[in-house]
N, C-alpha and C positions, 0 to 999 in steps of 0.2 A: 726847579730846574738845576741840572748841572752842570758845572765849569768843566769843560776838557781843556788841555792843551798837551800837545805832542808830550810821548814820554814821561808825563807826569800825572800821578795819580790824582783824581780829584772826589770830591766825595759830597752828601748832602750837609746842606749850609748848616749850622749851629752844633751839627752832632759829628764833628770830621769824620774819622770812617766807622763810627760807631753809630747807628740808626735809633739807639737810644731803647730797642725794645729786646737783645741777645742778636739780634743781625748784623753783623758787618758789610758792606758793601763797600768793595772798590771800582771807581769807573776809572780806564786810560785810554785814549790813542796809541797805539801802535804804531813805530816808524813802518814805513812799505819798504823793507828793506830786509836783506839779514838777517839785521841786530833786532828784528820784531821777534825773536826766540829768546836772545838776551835778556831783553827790557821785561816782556811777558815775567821769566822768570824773577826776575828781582820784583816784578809788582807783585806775583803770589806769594812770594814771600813776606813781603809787606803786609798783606791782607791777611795774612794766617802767621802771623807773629806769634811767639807761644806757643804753635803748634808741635802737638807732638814729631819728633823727626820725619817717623816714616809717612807719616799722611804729609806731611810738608813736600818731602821727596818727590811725592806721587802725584803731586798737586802738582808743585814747580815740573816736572817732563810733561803731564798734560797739559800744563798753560803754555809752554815751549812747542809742542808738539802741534796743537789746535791753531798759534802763533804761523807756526812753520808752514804749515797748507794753506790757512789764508793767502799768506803772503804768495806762495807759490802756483795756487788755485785761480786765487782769487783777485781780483781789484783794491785801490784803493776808496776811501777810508778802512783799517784796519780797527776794530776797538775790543778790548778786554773788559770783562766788569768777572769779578769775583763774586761771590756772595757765601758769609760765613754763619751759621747759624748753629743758637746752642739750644736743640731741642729737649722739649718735657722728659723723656726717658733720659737726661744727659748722654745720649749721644750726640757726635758731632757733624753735622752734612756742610757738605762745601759744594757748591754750581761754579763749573768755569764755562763763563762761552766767549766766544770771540765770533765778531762778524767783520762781515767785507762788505767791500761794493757788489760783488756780485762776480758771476764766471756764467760762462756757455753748456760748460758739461755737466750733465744730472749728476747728482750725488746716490754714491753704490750701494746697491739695496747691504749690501755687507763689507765690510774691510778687506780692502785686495791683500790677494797673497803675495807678498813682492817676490822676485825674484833674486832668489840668494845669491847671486853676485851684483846684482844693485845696490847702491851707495845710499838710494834714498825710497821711497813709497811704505815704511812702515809707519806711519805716524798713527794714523786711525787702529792699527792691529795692537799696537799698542794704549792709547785713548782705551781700546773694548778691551783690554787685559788689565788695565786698573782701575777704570771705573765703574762703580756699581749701574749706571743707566747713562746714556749717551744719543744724540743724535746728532744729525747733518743733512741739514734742505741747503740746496742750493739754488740759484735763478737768476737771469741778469739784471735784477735790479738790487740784488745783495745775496747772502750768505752765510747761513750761522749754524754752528758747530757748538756743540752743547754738552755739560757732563754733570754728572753729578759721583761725588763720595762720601758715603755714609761708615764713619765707624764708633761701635760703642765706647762707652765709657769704661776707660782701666779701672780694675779696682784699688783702692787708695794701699797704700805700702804702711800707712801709716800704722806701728805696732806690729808690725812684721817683725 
């Protein structure tokens, strides 16, 4: 079982966010607020410590982003979980989801096109521009928003 508590990362007991087999996992609470775009991104970065900048980047606006519609979509409870994984090929795949309590409105067979003088509706256009596979069920008993990013392994510099 695991520990939540608002805004703070919690992770399986004996192996803090290391799952002890190449998986990292992080679980949080999300504030319903805001600052759940903030918090998101400072826990992805957390959970992807070491990572290379740009997957880090891409990571941090889609846990911001997924964060963002929650919050705005969706009800409370808000939660994050990460998951970091260093697969056979050494490449790197990273899952970000985030779920809610739930919302009324179906979720869009595709990413709307916002409106370019709108302030806000690209969160998902974005989500499906950096991530390699992605979903979003929605229903009013919850809601969850899903991604994954897979990229290979650099080659070493070393003797370069």
């Amino acid at each position: 079982m695991l520990e939540r508590a608002a805004g703070r990362p919690a992770s399986a007991p004996g192996c803090g966010l290391d799952d002890c087999d190449g998986t990292t996992t992080l679980i949080t609470d999300l504030p319903y607020g805001p600052e759940a775009a903030e918090v998101a991104r400072g826990a992805v970065a957390l959970a992807l410590r070491g990572t290379e900048t740009d997957v880090l980047a891409d990571a941090r606006l889609i846990g911001s982003e997924l964060a963002t519609n929650a919050f705005v979509s969706g009800s409370p409870p808000l939660v994050l979980c990460v998951d970091r994984r260093s697969l056979a090929t050494g490449d790197l795949e990273v899952e970000i989801t985030v779920t809610d309590g739930g919302c009324s409105r179906p979720a869009p067979p595709s990413p709307p096109a916002p409106n370019e003088q709108a302030e806000s509706g690209r969160g998902l256009v974005i989500v499906d521009a950096l991530a390699d596979a992605w979903s979003l069920t929605t229903g009013t008993n919850g809601s969850r928003a899903w991604c994954r990013i897979t990229r290979g392994a650099r080659p070493s510099s070393v003797g370069a």
